[in-house]
Structure formats: C-alpha cells, structure tokens
N, C-alpha and C positions, 0 to 999 in steps of 0.2 A: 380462461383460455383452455380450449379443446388439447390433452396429450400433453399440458405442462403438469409439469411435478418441482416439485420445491424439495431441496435435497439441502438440510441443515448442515450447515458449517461443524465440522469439529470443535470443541471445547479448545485444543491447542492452538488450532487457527484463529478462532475466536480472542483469543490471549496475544496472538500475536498480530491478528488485526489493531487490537487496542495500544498496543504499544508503540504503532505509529503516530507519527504527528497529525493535529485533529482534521486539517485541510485532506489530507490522503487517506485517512480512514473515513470520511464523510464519503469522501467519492468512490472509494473501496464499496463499503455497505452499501452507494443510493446504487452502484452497479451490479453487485450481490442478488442486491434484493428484485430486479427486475430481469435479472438474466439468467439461464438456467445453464450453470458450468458442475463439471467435474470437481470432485475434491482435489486433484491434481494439478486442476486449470486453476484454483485458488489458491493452492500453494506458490506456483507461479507467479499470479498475482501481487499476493505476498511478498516473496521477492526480491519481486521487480520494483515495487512501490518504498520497499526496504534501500535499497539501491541507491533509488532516487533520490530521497533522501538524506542518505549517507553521503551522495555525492555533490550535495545542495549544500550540506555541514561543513562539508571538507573545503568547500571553492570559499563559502563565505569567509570561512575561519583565515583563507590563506588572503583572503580580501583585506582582512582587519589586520592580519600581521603585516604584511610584506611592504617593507617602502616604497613611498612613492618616488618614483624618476620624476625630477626636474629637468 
C-alpha cells in the first residue's frame, strides 16, 4: 500500500493487549494489524475493549448470583 506505514505498538500496550480475554485481543490485533492508528487511538482501544469486558464480568457475575423471581 502506497503512504502506509506500520507504527509498532508499545511493549506496555502490547502487555495490556494480552491481558484481555482471547476473543478481544484476537480482534484487537486482526484490527491493529490492518489498520494504521495512533498510539493514542490504541490506548483507546485498549480501553474500551478493557471496559467491555469488565462489564461483560460484572452483568454475568450478577446473572449467577441474583435470584430468580417466581
């Protein structure tokens, strides 16, 4: 591609990509790798994907405790 450049992730990013769950860091990287962002606009990323998953943990968790209404 004419005028792309590839701009490697930070070592910290990189650390905290991986510490996501594998379905988010799959699509994190297959999006990484073919699109040409900011180190900013990763941290963003980051996150945001961080987030979503927190808030994925938190709804299931209150799923499995909370009784069910009869």
């Amino acid at each position: 591609m004419e005028g792309f450049s590839v701009r490697p992730i930070r070592p910290e990013q990189f650390a905290r990509i991986m510490a996501l769950p594998q379905a988010a860091r799959m699509d994190l990287l297959e999006f990484l790798g073919g699109t040409p962002v900011s180190a900013r606009q990763v941290d963003m990323l980051i996150l945001t994907a961080h987030q979503k998953h927190k808030r994925a943990a938190v709804e299931a968790r209150r799923a499995t405790t909370e009784p069910e209404h009869a």
